[in-house]
Each structure stands twice: as structure tokens, then as C-alpha cells.
TIKOLGU-129967 format. One record per atom (N, C-alpha, C): residue in one letter; chain; atom name; x, y, z. Coordinates in pm, whole numbers. Example, Ala and Ser with C-alpha at 12.3 -4.5 7.8 and 13.67 -1.06 7.14 Angstrom:
// TIKOLGU-129967
{res = A | chain = A | atom = N | u = 1319 | v = -569 | w = 780} $
{res = A | chain = A | atom = CA | u = 1230 | v = -450 | w = 780} $
{res = A | chain = A | atom = C | u = 1320 | v = -330 | w = 780} $
{res = S | chain = A | atom = N | u = 1285 | v = -225 | w = 708} $
{res = S | chain = A | atom = CA | u = 1367 | v = -106 | w = 714} $
{res = S | chain = A | atom = C | u = 1290 | v = 3 | w = 787} $
//
This chain:
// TIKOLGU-129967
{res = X | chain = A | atom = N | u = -1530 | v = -404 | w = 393} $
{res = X | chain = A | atom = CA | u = -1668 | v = -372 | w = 424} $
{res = X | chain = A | atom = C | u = -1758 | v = -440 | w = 321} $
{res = X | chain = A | atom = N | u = -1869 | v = -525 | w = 364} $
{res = X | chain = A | atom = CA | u = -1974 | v = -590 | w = 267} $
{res = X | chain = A | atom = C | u = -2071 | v = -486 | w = 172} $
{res = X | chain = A | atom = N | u = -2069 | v = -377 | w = 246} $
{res = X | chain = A | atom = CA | u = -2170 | v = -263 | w = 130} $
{res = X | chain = A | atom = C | u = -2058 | v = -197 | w = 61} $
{res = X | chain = A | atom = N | u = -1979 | v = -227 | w = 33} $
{res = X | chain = A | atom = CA | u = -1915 | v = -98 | w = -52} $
{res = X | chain = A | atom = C | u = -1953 | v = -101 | w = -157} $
{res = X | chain = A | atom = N | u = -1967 | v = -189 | w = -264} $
{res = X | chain = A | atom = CA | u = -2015 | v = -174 | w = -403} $
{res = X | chain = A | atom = C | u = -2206 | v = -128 | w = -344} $
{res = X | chain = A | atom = N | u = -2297 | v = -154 | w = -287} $
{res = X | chain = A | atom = CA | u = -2398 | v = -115 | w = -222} $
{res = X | chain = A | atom = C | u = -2402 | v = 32 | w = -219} $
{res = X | chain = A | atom = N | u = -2312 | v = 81 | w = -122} $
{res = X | chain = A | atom = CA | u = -2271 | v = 225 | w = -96} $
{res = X | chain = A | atom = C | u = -2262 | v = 285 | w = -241} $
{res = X | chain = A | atom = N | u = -2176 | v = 276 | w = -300} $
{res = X | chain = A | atom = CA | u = -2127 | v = 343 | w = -397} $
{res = X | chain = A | atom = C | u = -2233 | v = 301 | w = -534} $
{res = X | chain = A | atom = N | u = -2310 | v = 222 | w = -556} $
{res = X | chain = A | atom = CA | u = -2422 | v = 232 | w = -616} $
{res = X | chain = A | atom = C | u = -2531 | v = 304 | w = -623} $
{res = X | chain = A | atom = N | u = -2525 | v = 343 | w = -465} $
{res = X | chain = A | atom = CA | u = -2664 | v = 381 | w = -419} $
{res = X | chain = A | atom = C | u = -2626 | v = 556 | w = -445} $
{res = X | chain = A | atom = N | u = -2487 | v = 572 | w = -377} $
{res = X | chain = A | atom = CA | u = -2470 | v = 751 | w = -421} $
{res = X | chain = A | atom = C | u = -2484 | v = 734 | w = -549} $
{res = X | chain = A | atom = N | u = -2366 | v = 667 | w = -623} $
{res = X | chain = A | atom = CA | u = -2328 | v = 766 | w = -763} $
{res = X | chain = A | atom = C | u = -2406 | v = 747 | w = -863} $
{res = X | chain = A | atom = N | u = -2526 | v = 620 | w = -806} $
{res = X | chain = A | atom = CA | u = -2585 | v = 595 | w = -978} $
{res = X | chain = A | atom = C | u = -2717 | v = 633 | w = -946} $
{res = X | chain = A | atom = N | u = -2765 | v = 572 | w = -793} $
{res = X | chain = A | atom = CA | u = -2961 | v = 581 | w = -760} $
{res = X | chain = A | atom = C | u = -2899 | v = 765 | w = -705} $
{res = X | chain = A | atom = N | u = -2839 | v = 820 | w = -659} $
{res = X | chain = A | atom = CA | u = -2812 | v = 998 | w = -651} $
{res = X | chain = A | atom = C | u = -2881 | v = 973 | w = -519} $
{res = X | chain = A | atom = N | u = -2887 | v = 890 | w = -421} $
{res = X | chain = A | atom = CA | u = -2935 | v = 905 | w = -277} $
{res = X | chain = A | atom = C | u = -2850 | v = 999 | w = -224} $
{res = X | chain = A | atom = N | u = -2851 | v = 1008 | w = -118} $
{res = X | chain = A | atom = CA | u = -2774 | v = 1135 | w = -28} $
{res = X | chain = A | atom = C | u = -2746 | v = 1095 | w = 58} $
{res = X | chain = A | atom = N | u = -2562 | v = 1141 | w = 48} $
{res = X | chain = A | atom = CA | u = -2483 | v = 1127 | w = 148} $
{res = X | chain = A | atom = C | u = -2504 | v = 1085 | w = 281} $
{res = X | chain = A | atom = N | u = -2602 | v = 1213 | w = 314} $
{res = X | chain = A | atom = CA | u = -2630 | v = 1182 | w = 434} $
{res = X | chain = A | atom = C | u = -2735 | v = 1086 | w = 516} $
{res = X | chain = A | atom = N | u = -2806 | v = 1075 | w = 406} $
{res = X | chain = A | atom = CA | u = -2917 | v = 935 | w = 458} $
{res = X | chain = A | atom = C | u = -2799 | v = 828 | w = 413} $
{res = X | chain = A | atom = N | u = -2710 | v = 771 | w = 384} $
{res = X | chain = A | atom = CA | u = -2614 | v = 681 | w = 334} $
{res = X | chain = A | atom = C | u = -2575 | v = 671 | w = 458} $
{res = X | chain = A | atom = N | u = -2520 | v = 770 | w = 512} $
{res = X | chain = A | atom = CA | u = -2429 | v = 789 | w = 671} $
{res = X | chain = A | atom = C | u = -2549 | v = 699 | w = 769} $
{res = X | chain = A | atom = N | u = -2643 | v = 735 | w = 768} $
{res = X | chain = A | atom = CA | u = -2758 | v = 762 | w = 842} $
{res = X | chain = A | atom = C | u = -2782 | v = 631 | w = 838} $
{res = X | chain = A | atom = N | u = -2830 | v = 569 | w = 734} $
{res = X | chain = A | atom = CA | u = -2867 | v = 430 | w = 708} $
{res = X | chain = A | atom = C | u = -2762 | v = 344 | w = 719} $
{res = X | chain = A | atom = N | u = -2632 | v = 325 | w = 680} $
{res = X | chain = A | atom = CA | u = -2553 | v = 249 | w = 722} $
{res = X | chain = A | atom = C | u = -2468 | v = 228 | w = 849} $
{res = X | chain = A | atom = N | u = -2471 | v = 376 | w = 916} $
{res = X | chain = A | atom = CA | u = -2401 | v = 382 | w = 1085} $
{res = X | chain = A | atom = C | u = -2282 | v = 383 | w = 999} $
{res = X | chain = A | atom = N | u = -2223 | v = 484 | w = 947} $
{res = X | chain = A | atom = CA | u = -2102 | v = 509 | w = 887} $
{res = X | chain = A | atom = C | u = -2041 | v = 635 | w = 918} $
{res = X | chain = A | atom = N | u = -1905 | v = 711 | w = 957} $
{res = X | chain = A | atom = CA | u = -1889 | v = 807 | w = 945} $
{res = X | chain = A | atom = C | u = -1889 | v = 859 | w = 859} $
{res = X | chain = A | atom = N | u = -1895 | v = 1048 | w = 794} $
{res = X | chain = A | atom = CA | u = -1896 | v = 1045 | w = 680} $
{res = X | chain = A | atom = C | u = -1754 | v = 1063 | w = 631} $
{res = X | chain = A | atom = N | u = -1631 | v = 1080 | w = 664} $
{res = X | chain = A | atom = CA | u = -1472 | v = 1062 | w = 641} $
{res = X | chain = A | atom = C | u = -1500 | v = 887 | w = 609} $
{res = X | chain = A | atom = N | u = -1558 | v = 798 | w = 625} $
{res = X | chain = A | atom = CA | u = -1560 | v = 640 | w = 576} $
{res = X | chain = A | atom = C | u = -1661 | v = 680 | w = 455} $
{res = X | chain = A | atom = N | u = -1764 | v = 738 | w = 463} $
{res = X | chain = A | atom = CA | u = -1847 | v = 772 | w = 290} $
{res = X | chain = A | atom = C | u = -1751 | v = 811 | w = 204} $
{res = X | chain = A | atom = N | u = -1675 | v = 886 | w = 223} $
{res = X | chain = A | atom = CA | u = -1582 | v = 970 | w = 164} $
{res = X | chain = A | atom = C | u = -1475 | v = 928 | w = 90} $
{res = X | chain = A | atom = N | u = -1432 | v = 824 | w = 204} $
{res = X | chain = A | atom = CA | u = -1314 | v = 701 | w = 153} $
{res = X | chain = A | atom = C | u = -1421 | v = 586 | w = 9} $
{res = X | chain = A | atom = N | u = -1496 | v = 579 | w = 61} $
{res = X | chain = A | atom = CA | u = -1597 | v = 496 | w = 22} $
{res = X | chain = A | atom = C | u = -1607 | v = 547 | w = -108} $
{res = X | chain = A | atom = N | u = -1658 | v = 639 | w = -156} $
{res = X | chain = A | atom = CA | u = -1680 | v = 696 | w = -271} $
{res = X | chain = A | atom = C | u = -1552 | v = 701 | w = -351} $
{res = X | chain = A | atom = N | u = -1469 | v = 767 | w = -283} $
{res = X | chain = A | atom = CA | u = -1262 | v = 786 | w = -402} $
{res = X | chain = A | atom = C | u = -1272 | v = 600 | w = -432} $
{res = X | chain = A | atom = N | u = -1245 | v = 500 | w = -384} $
{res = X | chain = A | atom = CA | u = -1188 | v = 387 | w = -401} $
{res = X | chain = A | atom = C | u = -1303 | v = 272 | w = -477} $
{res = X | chain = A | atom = N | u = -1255 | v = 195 | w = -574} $
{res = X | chain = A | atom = CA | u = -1381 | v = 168 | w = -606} $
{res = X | chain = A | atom = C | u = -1392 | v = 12 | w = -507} $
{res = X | chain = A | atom = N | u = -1289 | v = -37 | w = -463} $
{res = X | chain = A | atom = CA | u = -1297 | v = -154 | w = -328} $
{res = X | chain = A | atom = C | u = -1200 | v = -49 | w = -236} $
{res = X | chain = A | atom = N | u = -1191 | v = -132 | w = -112} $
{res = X | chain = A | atom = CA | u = -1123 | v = -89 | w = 23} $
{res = X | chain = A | atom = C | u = -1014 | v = -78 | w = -2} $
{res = X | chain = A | atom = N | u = -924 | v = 32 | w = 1} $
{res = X | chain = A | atom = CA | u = -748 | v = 36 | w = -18} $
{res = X | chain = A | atom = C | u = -701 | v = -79 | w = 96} $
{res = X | chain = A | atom = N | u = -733 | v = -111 | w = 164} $
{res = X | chain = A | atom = CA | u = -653 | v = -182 | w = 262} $
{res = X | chain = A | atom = C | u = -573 | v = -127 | w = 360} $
{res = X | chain = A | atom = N | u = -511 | v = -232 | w = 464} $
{res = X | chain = A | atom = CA | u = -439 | v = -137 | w = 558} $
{res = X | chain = A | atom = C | u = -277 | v = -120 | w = 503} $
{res = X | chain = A | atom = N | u = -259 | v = 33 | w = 575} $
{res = X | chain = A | atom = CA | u = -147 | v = 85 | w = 516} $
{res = X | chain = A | atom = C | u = -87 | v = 136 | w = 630} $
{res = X | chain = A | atom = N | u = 69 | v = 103 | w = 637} $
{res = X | chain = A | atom = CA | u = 103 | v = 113 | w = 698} $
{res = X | chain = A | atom = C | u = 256 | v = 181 | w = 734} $
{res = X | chain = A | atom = N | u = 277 | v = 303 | w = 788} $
{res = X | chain = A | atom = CA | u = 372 | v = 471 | w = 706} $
{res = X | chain = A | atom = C | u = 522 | v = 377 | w = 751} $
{res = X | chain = A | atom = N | u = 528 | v = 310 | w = 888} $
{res = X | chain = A | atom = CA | u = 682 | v = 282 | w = 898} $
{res = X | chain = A | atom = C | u = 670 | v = 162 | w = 924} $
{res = X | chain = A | atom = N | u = 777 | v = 57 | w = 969} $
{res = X | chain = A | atom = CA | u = 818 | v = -54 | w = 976} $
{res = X | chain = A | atom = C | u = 808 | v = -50 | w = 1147} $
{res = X | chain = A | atom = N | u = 754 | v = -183 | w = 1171} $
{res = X | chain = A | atom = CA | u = 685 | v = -193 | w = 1344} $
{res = X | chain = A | atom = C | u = 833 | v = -174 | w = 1394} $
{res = X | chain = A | atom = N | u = 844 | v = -122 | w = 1527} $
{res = X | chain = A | atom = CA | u = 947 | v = -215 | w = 1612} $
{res = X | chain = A | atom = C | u = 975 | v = -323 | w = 1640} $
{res = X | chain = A | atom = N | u = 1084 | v = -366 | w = 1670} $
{res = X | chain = A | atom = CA | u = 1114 | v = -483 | w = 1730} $
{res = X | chain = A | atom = C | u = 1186 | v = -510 | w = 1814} $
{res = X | chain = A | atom = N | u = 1166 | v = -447 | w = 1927} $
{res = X | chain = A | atom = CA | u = 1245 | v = -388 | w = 2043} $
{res = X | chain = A | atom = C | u = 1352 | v = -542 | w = 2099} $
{res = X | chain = A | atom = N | u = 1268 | v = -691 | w = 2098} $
{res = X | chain = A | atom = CA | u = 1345 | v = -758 | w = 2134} $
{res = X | chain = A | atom = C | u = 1432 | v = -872 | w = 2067} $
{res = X | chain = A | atom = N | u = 1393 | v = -817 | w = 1940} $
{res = X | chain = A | atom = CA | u = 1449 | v = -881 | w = 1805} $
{res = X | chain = A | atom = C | u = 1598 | v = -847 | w = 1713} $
{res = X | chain = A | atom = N | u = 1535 | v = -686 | w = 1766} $
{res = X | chain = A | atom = CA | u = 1639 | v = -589 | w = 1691} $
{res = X | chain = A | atom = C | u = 1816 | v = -629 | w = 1762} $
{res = X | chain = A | atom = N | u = 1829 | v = -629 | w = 1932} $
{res = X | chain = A | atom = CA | u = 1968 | v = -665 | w = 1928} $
{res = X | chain = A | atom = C | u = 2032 | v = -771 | w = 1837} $
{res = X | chain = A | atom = N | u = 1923 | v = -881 | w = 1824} $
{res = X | chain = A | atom = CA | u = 1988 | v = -1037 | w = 1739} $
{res = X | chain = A | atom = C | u = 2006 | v = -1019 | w = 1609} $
{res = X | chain = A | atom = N | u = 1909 | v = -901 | w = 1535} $
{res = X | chain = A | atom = CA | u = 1918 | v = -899 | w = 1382} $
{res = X | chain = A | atom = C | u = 2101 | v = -903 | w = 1309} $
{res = X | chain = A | atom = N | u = 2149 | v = -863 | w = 1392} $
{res = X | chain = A | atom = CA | u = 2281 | v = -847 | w = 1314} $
{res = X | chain = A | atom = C | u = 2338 | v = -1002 | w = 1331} $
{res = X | chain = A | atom = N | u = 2341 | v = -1066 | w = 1415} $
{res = X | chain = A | atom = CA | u = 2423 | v = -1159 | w = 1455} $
{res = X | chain = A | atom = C | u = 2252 | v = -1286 | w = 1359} $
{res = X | chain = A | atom = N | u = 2157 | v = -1299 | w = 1332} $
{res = X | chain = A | atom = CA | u = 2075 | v = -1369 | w = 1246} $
{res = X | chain = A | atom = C | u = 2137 | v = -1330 | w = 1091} $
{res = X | chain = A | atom = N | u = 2187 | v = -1216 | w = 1100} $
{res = X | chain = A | atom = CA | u = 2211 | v = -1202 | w = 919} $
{res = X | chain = A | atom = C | u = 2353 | v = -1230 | w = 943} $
{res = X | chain = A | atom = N | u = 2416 | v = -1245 | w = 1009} $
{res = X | chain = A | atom = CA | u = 2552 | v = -1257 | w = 992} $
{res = X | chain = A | atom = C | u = 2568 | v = -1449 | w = 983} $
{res = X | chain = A | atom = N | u = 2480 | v = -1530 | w = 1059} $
{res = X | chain = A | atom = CA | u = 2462 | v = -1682 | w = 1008} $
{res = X | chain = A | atom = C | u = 2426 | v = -1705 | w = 926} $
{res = X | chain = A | atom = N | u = 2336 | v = -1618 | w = 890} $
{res = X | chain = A | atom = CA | u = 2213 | v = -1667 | w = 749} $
{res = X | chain = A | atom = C | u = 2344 | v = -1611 | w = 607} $
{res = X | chain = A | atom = N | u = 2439 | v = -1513 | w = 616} $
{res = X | chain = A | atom = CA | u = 2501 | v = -1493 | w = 530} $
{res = X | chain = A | atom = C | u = 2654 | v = -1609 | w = 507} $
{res = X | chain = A | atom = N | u = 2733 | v = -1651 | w = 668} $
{res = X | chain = A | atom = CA | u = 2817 | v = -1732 | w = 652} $
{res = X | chain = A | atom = C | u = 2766 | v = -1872 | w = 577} $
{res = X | chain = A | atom = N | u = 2656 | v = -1937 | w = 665} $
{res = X | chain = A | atom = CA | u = 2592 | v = -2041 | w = 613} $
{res = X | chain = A | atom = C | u = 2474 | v = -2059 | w = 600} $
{res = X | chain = A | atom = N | u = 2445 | v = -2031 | w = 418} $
{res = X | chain = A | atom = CA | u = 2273 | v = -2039 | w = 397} $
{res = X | chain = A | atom = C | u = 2199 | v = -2183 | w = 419} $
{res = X | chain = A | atom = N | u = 2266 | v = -2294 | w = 466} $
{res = X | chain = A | atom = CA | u = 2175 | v = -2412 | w = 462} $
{res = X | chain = A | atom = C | u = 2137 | v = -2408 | w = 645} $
{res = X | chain = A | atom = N | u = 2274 | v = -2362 | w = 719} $
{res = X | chain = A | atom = CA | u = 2218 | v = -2399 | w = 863} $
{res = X | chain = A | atom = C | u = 2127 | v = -2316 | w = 886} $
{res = X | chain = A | atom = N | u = 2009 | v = -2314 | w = 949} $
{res = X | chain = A | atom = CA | u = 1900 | v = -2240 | w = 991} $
{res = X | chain = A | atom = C | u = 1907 | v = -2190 | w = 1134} $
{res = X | chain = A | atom = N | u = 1991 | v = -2273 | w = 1250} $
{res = X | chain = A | atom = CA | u = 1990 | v = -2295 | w = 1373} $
{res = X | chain = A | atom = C | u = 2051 | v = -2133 | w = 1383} $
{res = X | chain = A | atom = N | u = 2082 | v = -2133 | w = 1581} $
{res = X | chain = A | atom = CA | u = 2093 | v = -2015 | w = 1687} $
{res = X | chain = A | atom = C | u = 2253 | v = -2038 | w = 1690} $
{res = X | chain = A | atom = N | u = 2355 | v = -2191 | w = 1695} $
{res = X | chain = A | atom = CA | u = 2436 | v = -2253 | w = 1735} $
{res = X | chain = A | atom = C | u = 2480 | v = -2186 | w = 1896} $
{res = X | chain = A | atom = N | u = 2360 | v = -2186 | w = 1937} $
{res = X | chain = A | atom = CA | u = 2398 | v = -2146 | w = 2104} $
{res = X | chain = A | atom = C | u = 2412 | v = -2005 | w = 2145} $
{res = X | chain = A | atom = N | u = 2344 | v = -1942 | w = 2016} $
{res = X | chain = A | atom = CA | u = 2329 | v = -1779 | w = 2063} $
{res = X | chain = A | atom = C | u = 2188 | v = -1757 | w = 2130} $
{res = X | chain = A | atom = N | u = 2197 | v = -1685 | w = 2248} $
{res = X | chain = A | atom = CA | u = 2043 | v = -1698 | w = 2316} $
{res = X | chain = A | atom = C | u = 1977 | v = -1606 | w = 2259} $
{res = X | chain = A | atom = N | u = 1846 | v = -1665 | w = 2244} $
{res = X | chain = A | atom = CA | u = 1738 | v = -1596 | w = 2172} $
{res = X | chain = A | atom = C | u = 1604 | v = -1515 | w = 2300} $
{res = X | chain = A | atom = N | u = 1563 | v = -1424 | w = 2263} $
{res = X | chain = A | atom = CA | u = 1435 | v = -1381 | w = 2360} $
{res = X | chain = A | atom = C | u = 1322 | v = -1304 | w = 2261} $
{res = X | chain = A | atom = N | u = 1341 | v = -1381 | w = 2182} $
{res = X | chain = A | atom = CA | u = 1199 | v = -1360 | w = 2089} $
{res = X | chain = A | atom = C | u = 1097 | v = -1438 | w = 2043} $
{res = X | chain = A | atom = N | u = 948 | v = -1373 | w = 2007} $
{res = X | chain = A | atom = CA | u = 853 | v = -1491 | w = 1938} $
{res = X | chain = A | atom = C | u = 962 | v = -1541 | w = 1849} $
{res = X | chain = A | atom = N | u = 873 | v = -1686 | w = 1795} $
{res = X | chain = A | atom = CA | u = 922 | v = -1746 | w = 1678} $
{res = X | chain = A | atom = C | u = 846 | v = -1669 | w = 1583} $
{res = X | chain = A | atom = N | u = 751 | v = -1606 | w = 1554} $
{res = X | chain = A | atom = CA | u = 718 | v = -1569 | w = 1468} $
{res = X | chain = A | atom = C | u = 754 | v = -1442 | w = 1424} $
{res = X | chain = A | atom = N | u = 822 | v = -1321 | w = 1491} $
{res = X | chain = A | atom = CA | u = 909 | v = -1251 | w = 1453} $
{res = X | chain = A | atom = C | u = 1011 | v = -1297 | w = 1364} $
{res = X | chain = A | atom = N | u = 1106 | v = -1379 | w = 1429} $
{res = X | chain = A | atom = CA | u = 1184 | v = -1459 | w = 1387} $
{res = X | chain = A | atom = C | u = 1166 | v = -1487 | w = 1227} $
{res = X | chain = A | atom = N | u = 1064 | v = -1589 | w = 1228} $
{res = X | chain = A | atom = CA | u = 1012 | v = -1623 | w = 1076} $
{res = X | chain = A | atom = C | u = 990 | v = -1483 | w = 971} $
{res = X | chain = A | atom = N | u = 903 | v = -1410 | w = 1044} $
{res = X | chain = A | atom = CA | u = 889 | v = -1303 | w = 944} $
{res = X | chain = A | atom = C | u = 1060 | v = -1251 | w = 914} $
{res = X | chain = A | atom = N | u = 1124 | v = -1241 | w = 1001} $
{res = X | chain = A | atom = CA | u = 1270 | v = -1176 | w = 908} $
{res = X | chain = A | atom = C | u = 1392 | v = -1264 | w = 857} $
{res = X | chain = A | atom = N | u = 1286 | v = -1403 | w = 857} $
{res = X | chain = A | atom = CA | u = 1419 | v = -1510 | w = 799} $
{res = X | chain = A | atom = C | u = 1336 | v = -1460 | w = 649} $
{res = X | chain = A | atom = N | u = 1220 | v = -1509 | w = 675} $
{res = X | chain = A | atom = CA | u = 1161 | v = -1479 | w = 541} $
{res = X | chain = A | atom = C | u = 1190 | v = -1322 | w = 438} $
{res = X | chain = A | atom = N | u = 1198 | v = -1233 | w = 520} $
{res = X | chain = A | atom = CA | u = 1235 | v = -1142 | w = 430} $
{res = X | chain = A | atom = C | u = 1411 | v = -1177 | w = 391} $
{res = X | chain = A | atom = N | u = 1487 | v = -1227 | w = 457} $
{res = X | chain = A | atom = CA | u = 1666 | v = -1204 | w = 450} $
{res = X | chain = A | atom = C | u = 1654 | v = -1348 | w = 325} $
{res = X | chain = A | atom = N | u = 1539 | v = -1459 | w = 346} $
{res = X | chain = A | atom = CA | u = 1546 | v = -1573 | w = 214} $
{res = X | chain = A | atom = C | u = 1568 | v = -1542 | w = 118} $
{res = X | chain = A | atom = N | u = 1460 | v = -1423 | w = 76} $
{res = X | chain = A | atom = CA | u = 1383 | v = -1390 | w = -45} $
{res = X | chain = A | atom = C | u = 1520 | v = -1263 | w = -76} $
//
């Protein structure tokens, strides 16, 4: 959000009120609220790990190549039915 240091100037130091804050910015006040605890935006957070409904059968048989041979990168003729970019995100985590 571009007002947050704005916001949080205007309550805690000029003592404006909450509710003209709400009022004047088109804010809920549960977002004032957040607004005030954090001194920037916590960011998004996120409680579990997405699904991957059409990724998840291959994960075993991707870590089981990536563990026999770390240089080949390839499928060697195992069929795939996923983005590539799934894909990438969990080569990248099994690299690292």
C-alpha cells in the first residue's frame, strides 16, 4: 500500500482519528489496524503448501532421476501432464 508510512504518521504522531483515516482513505478498519501493528506491509502469508493435484503423481519418479542422475535434467520418456512452471518451481526447490 502507497500510504502506509502516510497512515501511520497521520494516527500516531498528527493523533488524527481512526475513523476519519478509514473515512478518508476508503480503508477497512481491520486494514487500519493491520496498518498501525506493522511498521511496512507483512506481506502475503501463506498457512500450507498449494496443491498440486497434477504434479503430485510425478513427484516421486522427478526425485527419483534428479537423485540417480544430478546432471540429466530430462523426463527419459516418462509422460508428463504438467505446467513447466510447476515443474521448475520443484526442480528448484530438490537443486537447492
Amino acid at each position: 500500500m502507497q500510504n502506509w508510512a502516510e497512515i501511520r504518521r497521520r494516527v500516531l504522531v498528527d493523533g488524527q482519528s481512526k475513523r476519519s483515516i478509514c473515512r478518508e482513505f476508503d480503508i477497512h478498519w481491520d486494514t487500519l489496524q493491520k496498518i498501525l501493528l506493522h511498521n511496512e506491509p507483512p506481506g502475503y502469508r501463506q498457512n500450507l503448501p498449494r496443491s498440486r493435484p497434477k504434479l503430485e503423481p510425478f513427484l516421486p519418479i522427478i526425485h527419483q532421476i534428479l537423485q540417480d542422475d544430478r546432471k540429466r535434467r530430462g523426463s527419459s520418456g516418462i509422460p508428463f501432464v504438467a505446467s513447466f512452471n510447476a515443474l521448475e518451481m520443484n526442480m528448484a526447490i530438490l537443486v537447492d
